[in-house]
PQR file of N, CA, C, O and H, with PARSE charges and radii, in Angstrom:
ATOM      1  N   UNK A   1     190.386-233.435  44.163 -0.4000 1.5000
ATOM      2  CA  UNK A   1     191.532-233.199  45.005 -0.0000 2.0000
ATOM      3  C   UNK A   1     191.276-233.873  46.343  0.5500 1.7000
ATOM      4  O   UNK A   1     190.338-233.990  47.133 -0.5500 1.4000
ATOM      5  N   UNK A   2     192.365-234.210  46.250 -0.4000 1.5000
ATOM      6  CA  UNK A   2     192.267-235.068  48.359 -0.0000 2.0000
ATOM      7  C   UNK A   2     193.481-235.130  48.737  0.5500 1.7000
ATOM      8  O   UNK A   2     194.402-235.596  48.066 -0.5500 1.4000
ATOM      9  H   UNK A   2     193.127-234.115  45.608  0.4000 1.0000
ATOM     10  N   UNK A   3     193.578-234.570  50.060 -0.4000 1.5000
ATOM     11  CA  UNK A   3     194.431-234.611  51.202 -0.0000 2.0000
ATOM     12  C   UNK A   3     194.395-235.350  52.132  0.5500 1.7000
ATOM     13  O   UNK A   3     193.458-235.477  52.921 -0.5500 1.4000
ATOM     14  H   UNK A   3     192.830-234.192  50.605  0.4000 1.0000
ATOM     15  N   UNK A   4     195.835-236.145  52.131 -0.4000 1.5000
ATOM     16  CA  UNK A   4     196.279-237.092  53.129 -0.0000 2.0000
ATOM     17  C   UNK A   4     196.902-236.960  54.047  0.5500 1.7000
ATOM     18  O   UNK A   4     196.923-235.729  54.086 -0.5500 1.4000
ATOM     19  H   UNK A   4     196.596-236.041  51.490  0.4000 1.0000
ATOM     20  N   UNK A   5     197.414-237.247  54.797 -0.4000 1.5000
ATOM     21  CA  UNK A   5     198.309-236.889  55.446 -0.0000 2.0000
ATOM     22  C   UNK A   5     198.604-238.683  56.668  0.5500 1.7000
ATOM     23  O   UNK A   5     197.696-239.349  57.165 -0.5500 1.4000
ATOM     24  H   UNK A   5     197.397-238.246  54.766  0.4000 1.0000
ATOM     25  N   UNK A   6     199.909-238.916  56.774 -0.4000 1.5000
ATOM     26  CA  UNK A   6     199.630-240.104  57.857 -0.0000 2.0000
ATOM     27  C   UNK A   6     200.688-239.963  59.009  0.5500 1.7000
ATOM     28  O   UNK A   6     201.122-241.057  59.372 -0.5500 1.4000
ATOM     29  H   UNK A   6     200.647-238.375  56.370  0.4000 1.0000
ATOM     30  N   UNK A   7     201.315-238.654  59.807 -0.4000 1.5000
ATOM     31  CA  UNK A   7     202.420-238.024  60.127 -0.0000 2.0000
ATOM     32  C   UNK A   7     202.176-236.182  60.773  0.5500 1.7000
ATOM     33  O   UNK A   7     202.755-235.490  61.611 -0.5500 1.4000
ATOM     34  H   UNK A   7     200.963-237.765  59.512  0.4000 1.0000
ATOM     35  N   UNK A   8     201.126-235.997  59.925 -0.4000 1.5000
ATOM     36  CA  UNK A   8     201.205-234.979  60.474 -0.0000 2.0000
ATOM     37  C   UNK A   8     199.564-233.545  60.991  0.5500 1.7000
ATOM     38  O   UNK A   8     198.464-233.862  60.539 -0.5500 1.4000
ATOM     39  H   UNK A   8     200.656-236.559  59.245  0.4000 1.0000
ATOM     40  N   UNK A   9     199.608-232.694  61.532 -0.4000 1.5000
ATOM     41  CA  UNK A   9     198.533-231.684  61.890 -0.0000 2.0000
ATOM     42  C   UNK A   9     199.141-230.202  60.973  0.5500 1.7000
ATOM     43  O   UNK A   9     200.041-229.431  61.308 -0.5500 1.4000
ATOM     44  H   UNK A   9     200.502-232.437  61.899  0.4000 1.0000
ATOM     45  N   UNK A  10     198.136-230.175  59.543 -0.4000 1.5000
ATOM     46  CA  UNK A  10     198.724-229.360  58.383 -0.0000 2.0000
ATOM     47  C   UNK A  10     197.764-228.422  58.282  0.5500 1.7000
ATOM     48  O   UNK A  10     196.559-228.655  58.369 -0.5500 1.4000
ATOM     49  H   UNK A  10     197.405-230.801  59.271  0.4000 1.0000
ATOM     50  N   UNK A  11     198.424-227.011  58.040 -0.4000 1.5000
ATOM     51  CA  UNK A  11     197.487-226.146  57.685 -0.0000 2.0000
ATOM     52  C   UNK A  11     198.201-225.853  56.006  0.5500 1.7000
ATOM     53  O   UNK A  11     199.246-225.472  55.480 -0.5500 1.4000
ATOM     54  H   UNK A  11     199.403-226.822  57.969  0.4000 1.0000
ATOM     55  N   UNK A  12     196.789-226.340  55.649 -0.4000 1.5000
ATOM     56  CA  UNK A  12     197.688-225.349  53.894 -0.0000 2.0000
ATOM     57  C   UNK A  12     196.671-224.717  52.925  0.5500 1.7000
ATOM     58  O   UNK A  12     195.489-224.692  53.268 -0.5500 1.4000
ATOM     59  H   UNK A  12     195.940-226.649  56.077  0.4000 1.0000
ATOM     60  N   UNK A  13     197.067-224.178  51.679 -0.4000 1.5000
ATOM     61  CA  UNK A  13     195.999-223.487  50.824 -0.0000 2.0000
ATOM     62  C   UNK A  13     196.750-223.878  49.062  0.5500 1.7000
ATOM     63  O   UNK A  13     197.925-223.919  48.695 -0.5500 1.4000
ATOM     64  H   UNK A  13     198.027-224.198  51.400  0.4000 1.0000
ATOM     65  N   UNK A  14     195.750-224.056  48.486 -0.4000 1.5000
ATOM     66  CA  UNK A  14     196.015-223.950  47.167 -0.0000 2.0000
ATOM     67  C   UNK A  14     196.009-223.201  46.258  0.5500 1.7000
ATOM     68  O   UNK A  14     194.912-222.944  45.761 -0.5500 1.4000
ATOM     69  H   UNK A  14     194.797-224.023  48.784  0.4000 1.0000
ATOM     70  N   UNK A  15     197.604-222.376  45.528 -0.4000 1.5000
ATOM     71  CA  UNK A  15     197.545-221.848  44.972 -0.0000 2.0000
ATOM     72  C   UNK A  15     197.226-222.317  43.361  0.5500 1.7000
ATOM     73  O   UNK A  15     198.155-222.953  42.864 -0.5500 1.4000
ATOM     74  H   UNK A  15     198.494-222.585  45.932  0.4000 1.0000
ATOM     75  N   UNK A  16     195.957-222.077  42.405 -0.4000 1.5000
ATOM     76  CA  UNK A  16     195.904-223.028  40.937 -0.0000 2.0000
ATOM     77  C   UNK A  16     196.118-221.961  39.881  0.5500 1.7000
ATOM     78  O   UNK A  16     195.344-221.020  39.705 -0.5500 1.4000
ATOM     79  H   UNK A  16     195.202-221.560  42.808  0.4000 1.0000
ATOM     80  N   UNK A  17     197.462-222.226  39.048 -0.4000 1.5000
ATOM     81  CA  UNK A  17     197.265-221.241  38.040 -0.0000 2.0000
ATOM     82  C   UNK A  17     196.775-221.662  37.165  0.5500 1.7000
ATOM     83  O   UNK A  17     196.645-222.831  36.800 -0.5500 1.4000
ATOM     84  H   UNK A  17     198.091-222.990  39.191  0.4000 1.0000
ATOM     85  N   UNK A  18     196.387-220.545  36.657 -0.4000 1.5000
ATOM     86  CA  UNK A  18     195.654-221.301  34.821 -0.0000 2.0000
ATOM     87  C   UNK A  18     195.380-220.211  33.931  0.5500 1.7000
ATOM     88  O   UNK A  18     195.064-219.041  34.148 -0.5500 1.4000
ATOM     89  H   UNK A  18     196.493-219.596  36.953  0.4000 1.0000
ATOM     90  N   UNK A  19     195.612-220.990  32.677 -0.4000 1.5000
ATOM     91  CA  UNK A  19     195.631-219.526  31.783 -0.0000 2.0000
ATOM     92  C   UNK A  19     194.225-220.568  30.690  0.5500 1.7000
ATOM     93  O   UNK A  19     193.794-221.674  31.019 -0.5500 1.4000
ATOM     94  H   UNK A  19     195.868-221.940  32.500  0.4000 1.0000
ATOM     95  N   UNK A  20     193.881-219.923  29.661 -0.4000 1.5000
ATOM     96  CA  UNK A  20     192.479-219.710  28.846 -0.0000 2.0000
ATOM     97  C   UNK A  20     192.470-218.586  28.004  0.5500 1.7000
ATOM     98  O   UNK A  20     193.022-217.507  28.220 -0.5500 1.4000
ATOM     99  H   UNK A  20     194.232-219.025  29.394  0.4000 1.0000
ATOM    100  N   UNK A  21     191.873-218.882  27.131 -0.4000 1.5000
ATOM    101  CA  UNK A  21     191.618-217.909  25.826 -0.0000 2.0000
ATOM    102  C   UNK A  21     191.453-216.449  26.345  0.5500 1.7000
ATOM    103  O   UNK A  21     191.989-215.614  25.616 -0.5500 1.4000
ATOM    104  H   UNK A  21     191.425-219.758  26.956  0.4000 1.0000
ATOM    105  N   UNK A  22     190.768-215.923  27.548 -0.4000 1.5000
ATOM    106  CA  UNK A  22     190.578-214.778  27.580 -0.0000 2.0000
ATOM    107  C   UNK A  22     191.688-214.525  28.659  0.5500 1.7000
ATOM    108  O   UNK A  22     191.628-213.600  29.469 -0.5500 1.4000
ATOM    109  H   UNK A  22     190.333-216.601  28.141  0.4000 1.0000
ATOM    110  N   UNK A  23     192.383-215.150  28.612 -0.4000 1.5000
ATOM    111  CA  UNK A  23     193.618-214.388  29.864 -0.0000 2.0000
ATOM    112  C   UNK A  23     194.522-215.609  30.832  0.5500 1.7000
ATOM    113  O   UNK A  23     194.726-216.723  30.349 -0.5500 1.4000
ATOM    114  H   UNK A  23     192.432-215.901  27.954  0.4000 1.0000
ATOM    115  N   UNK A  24     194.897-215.330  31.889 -0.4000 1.5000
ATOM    116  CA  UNK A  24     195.387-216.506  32.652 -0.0000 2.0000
ATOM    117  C   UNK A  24     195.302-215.611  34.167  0.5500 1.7000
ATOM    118  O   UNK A  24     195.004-214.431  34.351 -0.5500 1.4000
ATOM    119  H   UNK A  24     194.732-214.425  32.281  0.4000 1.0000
ATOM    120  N   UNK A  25     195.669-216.625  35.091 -0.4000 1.5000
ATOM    121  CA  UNK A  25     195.505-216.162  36.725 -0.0000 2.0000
ATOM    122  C   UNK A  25     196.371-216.894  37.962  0.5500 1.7000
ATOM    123  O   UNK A  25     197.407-217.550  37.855 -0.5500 1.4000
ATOM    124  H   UNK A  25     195.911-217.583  34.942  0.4000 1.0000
ATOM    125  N   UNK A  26     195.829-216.662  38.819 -0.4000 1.5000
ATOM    126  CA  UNK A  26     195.728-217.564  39.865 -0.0000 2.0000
ATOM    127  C   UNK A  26     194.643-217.493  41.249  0.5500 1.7000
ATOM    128  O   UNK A  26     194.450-216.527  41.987 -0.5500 1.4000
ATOM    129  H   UNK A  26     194.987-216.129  38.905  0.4000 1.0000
ATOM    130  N   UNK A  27     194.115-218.661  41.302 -0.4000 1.5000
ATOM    131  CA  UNK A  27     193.129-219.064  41.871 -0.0000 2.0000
ATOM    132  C   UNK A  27     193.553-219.280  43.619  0.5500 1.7000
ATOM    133  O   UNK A  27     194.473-220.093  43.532 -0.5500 1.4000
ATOM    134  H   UNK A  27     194.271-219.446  40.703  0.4000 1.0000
ATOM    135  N   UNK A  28     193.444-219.108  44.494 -0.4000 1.5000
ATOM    136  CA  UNK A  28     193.497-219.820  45.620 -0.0000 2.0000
ATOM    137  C   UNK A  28     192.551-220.487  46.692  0.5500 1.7000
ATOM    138  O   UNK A  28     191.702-219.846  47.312 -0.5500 1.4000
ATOM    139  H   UNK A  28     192.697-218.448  44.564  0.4000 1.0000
ATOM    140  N   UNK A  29     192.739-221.592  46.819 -0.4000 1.5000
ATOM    141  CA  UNK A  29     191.425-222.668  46.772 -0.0000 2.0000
ATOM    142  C   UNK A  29     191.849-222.793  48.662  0.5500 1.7000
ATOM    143  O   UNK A  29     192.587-223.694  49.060 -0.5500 1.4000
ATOM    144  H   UNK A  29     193.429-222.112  46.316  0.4000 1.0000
ATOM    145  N   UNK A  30     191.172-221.625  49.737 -0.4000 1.5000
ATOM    146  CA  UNK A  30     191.308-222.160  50.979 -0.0000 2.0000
ATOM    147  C   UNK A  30     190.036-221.916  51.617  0.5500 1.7000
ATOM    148  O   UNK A  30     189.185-221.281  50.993 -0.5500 1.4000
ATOM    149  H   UNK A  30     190.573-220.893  49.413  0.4000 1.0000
ATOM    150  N   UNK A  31     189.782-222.370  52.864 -0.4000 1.5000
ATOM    151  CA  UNK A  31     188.798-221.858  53.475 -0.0000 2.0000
ATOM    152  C   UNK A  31     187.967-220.407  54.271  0.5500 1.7000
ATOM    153  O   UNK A  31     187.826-220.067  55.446 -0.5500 1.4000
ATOM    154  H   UNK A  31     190.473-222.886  53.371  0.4000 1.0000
ATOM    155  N   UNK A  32     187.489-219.747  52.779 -0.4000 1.5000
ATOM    156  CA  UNK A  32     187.321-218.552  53.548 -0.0000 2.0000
ATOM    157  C   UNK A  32     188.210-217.654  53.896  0.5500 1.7000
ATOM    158  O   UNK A  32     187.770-216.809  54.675 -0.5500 1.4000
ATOM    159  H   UNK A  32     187.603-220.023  51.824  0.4000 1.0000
ATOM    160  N   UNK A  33     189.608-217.511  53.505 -0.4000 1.5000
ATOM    161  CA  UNK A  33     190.257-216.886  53.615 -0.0000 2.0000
ATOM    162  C   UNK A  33     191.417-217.534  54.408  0.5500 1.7000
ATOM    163  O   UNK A  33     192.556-217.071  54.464 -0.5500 1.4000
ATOM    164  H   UNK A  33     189.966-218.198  52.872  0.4000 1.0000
ATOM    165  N   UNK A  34     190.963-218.719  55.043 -0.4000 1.5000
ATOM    166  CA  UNK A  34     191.476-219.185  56.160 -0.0000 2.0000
ATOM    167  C   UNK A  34     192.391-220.587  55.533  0.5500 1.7000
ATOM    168  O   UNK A  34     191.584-221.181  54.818 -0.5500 1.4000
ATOM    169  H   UNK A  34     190.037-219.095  54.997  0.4000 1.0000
ATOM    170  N   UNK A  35     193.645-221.295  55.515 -0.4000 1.5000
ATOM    171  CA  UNK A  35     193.735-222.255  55.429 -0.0000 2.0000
ATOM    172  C   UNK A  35     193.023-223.451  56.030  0.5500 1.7000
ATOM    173  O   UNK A  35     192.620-223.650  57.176 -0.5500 1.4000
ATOM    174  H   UNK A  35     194.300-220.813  56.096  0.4000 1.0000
ATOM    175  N   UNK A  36     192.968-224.451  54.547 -0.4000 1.5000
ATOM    176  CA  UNK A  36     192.512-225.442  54.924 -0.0000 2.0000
ATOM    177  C   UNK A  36     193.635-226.224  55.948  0.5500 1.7000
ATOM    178  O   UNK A  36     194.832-225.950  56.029 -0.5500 1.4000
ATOM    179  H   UNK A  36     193.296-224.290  53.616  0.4000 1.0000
ATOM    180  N   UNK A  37     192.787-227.437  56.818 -0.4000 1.5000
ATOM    181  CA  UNK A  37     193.584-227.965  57.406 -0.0000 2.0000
ATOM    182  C   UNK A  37     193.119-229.672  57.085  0.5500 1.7000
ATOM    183  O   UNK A  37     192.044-230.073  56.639 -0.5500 1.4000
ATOM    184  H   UNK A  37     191.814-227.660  56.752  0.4000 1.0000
ATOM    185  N   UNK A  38     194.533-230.607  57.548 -0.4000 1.5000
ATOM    186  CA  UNK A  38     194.458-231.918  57.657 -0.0000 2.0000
ATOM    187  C   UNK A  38     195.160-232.556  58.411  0.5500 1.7000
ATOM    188  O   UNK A  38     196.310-232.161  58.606 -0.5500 1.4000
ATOM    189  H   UNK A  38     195.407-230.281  57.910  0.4000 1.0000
ATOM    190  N   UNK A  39     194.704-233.659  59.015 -0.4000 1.5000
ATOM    191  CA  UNK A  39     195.345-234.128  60.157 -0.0000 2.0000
ATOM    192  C   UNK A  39     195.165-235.354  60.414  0.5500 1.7000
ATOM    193  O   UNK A  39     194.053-235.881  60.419 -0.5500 1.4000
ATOM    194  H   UNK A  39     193.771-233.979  58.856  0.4000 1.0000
ATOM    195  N   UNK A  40     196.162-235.900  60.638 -0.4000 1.5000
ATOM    196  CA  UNK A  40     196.777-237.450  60.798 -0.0000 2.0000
ATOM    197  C   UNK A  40     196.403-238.008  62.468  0.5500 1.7000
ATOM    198  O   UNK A  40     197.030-239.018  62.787 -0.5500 1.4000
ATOM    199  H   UNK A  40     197.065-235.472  60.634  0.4000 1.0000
ATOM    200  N   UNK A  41     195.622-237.542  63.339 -0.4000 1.5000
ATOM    201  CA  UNK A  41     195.474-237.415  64.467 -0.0000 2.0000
ATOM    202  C   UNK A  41     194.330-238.842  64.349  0.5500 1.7000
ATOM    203  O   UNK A  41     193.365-238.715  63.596 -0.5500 1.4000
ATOM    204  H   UNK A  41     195.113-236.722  63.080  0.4000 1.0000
ATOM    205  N   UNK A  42     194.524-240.230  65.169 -0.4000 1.5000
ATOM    206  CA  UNK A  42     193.626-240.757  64.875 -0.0000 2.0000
ATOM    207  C   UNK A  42     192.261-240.688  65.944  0.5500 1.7000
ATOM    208  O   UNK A  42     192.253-239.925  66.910 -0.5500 1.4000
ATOM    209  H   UNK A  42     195.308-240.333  65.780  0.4000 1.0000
ATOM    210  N   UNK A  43     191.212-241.530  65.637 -0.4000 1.5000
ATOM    211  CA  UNK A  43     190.062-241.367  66.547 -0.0000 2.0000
ATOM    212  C   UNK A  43     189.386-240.128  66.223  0.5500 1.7000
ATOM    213  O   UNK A  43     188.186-240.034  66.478 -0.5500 1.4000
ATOM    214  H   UNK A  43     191.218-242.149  64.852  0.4000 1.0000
ATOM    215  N   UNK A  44     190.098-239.035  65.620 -0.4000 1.5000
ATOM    216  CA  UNK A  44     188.719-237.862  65.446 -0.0000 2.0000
ATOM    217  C   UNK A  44     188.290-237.415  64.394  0.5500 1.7000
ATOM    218  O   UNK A  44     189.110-237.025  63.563 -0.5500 1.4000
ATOM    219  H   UNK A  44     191.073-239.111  65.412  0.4000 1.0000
ATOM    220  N   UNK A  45     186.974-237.343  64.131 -0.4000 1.5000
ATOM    221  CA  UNK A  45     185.967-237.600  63.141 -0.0000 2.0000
ATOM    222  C   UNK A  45     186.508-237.077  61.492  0.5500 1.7000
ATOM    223  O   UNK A  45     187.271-236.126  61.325 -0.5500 1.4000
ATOM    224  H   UNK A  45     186.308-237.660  64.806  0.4000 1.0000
ATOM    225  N   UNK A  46     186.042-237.754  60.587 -0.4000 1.5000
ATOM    226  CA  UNK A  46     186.696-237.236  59.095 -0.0000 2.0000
ATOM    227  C   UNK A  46     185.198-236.411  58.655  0.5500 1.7000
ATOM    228  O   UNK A  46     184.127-236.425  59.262 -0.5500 1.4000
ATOM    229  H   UNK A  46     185.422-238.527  60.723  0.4000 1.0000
ATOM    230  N   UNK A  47     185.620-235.590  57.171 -0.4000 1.5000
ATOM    231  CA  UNK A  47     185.035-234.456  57.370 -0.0000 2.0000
ATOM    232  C   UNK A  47     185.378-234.185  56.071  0.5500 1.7000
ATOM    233  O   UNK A  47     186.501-233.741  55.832 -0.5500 1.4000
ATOM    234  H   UNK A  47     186.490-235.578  56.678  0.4000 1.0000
ATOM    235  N   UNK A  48     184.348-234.442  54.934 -0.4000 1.5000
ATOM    236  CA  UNK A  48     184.478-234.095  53.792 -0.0000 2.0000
ATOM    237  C   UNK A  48     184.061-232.735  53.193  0.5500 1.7000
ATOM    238  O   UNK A  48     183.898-231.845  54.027 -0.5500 1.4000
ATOM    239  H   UNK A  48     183.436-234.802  55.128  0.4000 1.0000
ATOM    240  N   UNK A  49     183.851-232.403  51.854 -0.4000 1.5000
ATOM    241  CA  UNK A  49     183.006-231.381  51.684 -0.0000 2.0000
ATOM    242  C   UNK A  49     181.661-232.043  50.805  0.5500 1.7000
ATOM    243  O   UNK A  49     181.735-232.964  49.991 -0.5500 1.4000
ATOM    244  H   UNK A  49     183.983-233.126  51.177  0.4000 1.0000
ATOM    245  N   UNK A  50     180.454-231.314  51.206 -0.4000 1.5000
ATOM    246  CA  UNK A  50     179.160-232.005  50.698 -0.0000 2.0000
ATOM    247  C   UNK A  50     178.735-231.049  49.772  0.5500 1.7000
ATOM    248  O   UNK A  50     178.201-229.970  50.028 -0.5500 1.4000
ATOM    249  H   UNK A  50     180.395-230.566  51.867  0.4000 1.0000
ATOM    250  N   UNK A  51     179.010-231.519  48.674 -0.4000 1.5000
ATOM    251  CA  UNK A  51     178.354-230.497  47.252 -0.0000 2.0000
ATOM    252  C   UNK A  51     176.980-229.832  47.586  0.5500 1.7000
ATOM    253  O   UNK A  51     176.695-228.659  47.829 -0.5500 1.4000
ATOM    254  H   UNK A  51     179.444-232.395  48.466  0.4000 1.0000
ATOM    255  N   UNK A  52     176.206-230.986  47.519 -0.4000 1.5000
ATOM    256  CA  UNK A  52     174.742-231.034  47.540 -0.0000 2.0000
ATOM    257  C   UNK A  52     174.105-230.060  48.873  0.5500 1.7000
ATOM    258  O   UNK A  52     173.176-229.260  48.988 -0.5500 1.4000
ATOM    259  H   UNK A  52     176.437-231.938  47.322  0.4000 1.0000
ATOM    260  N   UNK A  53     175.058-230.565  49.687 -0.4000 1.5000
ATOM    261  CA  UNK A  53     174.636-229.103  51.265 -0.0000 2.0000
ATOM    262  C   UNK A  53     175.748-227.990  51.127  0.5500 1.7000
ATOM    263  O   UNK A  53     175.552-227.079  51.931 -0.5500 1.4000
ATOM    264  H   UNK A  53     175.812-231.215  49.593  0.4000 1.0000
ATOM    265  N   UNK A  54     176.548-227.861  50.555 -0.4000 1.5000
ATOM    266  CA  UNK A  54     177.299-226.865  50.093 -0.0000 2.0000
ATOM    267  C   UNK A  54     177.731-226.584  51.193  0.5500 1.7000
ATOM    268  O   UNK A  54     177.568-225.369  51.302 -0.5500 1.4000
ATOM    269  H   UNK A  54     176.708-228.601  49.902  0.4000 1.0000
ATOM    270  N   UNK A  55     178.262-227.035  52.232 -0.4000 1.5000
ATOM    271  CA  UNK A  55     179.530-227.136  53.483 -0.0000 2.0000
ATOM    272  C   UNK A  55     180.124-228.682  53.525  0.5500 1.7000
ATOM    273  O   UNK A  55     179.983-229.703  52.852 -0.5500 1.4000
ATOM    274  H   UNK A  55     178.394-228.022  52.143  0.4000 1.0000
ATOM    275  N   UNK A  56     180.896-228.257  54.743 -0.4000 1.5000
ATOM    276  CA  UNK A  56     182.093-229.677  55.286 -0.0000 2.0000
ATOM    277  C   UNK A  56     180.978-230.386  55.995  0.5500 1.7000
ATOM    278  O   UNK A  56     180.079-229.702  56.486 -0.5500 1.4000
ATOM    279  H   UNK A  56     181.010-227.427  55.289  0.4000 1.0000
ATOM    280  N   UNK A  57     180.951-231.668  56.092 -0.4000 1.5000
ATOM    281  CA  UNK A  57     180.232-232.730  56.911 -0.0000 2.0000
ATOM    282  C   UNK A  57     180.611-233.525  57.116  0.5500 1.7000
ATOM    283  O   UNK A  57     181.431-234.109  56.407 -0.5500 1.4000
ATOM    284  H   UNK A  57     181.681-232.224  55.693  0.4000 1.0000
ATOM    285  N   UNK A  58     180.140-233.939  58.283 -0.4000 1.5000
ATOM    286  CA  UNK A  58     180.781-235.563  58.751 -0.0000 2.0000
ATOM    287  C   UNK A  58     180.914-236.748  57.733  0.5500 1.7000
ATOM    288  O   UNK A  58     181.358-237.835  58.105 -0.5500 1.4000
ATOM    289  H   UNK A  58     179.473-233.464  58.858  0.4000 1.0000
TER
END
């Protein structure tokens, strides 16, 4: 998943449904409780997520 944005300063969260042999749901994929954010703002630093260190990093 990747978020773009070229227009705007976004706060959002992902709701994922999904169903499977033992049932179905929904998932919501934000930060901590907190919406994720993205932003079209240029000059300030990008900021992925790092599997391997298991947070956001430069």
């Amino acid at each position: 998943m990747e978020a773009v944005t070229t227009g705007c300063d976004c706060d959002w969260s992902l709701d994922l449904r999904w169903t499977g042999p033992s049932g179905s749901g929904t998932l919501r994929i934000d930060d901590g409780g907190r919406p994720l954010r993205t932003s079209a703002a240029t000059g300030r630093p990008v900021y992925g997520y790092a599997l391997e260190q298991g947070r956001w990093a430069r």
